[in-house]
N, C-alpha and C positions, 0 to 999 in steps of 0.2 A: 445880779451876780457881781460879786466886789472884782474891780480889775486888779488886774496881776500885779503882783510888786516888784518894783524896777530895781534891781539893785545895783548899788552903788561901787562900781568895780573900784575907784579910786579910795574910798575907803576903807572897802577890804583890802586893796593895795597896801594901805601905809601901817594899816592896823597888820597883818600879816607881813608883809615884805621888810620893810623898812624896821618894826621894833622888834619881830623877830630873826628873820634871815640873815639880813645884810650883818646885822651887828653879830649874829652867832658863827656866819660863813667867816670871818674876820678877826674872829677873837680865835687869838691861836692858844689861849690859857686851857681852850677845852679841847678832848681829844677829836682825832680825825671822825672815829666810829660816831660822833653827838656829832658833829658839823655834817656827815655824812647822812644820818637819822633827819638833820633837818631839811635839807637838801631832796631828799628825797619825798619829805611831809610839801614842801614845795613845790615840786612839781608834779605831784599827785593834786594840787589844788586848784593848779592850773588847768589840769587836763578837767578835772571835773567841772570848771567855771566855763572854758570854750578859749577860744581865739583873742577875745577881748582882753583874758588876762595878760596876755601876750603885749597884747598891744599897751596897754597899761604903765607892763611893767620897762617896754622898748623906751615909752615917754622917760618914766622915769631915769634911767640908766643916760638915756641924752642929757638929761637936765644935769649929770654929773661933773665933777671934773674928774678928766685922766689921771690917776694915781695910782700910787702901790697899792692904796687903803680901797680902788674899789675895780681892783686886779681881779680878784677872786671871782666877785658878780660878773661883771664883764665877761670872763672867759667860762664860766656855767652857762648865761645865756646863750654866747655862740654852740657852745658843746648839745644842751639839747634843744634851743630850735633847728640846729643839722637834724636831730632824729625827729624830728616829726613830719606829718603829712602833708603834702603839696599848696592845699590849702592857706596852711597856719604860718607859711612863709610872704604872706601878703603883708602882714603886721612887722615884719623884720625890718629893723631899721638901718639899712645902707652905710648911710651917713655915719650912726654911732660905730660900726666897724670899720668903718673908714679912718676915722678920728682914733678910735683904738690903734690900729695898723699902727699909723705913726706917732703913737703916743708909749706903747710899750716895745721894749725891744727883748720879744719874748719868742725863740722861733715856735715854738706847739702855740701859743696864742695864734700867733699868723697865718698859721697853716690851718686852725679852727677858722678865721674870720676870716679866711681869702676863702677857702670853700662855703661858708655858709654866704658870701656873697655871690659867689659864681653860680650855685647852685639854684638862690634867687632869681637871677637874670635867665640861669635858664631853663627852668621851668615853667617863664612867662613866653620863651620862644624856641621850641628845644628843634627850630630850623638852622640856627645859627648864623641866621641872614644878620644878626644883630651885632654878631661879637666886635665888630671894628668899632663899636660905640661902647661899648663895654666900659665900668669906672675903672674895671681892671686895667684896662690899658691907659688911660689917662694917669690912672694913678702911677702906673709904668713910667708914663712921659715922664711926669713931676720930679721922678724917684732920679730916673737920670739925666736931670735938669739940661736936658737938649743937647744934653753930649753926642756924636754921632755915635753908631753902636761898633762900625770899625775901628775909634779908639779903644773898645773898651766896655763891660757893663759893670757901673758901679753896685755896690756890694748889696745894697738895700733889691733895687731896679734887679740884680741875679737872681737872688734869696724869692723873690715874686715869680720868673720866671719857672724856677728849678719847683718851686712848689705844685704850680700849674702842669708841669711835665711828672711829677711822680702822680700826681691825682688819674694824669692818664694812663701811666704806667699800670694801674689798678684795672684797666680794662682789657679786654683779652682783646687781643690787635683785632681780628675778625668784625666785634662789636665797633670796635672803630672805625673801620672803614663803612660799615653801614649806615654809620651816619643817625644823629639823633642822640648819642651817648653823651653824659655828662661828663667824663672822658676826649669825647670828640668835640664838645665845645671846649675845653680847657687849652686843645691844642691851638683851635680857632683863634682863641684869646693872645697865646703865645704868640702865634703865626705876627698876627697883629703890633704885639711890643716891640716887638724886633724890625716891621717892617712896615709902617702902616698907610705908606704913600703907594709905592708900587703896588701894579695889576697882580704880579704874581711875584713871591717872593724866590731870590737867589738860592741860587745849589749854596753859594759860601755861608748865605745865613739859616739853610736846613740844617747843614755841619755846622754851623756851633749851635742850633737844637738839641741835636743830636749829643756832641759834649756837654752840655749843660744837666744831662741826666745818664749817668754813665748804669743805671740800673737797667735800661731797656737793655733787654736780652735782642737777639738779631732778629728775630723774627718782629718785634715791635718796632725796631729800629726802622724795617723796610716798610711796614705799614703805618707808622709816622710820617716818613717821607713821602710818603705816597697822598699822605693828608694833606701836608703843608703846600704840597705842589697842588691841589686841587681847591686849596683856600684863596678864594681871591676876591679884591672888591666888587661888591654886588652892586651893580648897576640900579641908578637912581629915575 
């Protein structure tokens, strides 16, 4: 019996990806509806190939540099590996969103590549014993270069927060409090940027949660609070 043939995901990568994709997501000479046709020829190719194409094409998009010119790819990767299955976010690469983040100053980029990273993290722990180690939060610290947070949260360090708070805002308070919702880690997350030394975080820094997403209706508002007082460091 002849053994099975192994193929070559990196070939079909640069053969498909690279001389087609990238150069046709990018050439804005051709209409939306053909960048869109291909786009879509794309990720039909990847689902048919598996998870590896994934992984593949994450390699590639690290090996890039941050630019306008590879804006486009960048922000389709985040866009559909958010929509795919639990699994296929094993191949996501952290890092390349991270480098994104502060490489384009795009808010819908941000708001794609902070949830397809949160989402990552927690779907490997959806207890949320983890969120205080989160890159989110680090990347928090970075962002407001160890300013305290009673001077102040600078503009980048808000923008990350307010994010993390509307993503919860998508959950119905109920689901919140149960614990487990990718919602109720986002708050965890939050809890965390603002506070990440103390056992349990202040009423003053719940109220400015709370202003920091002035969309929570009251009833979300009481069962936020009710989160962030019950987030506390987990004992080692």
């Amino acid at each position: 019996m002849a053994a099975a043939t192994q193929l070559d995901f990196s070939a079909l990568l640069e053969s498909f990806l690279l001389t087609r994709y990238v150069k046709i997501l990018q050439d804005e000479s051709r209409s939306s509806e053909e960048r869109l046709e291909w786009q879509m020829a794309l990720e039909s190719f990847v689902l048919v190939h598996g998870k590896q194409m994934l992984t593949q094409i994450s390699r590639l998009l690290a090996a890039t540099d941050i630019s306008a010119d590879t804006f486009a790819a960048i922000s389709w990767y985040s866009s559909f590996a958010s929509s795919l299955e639990a699994e296929w976010l094993d191949e996501v690469d952290n890092d390349l969103l991270e480098r994104a983040w502060r490489g384009y100053n795009n808010h819908t980029y941000r708001r794609c590549a902070l949830e397809l990273m949160v989402k990552k993290e927690w779907i490997s722990d959806r207890t949320g014993n983890n969120a205080r180690e989160s890159r989110v939060v680090r990347l928090f610290q970075e962002l407001q270069n160890n300013r305290p947070i009673g001077e102040g949260i600078l503009p980048e360090a808000k923008e990350l927060v307010e994010l993390l708070l509307r993503r919860a805002n998508l959950t119905d308070p109920n689901t919140l409090r149960a614990g487990g919702s990718l919602g109720n880690y986002c708050l965890q997350i939050a809890r965390f940027c603002l506070d990440y030394t103390s056992t349990s975080i202040s009423e003053e820094n719940i109220t400015m949660v709370l202003a920091l997403c002035p969309e929570f209706d009251e009833t979300h508002r009481v069962a936020v609070a009710e989160i962030l007082r019950l987030t506390r460091i987990a004992p080692r």
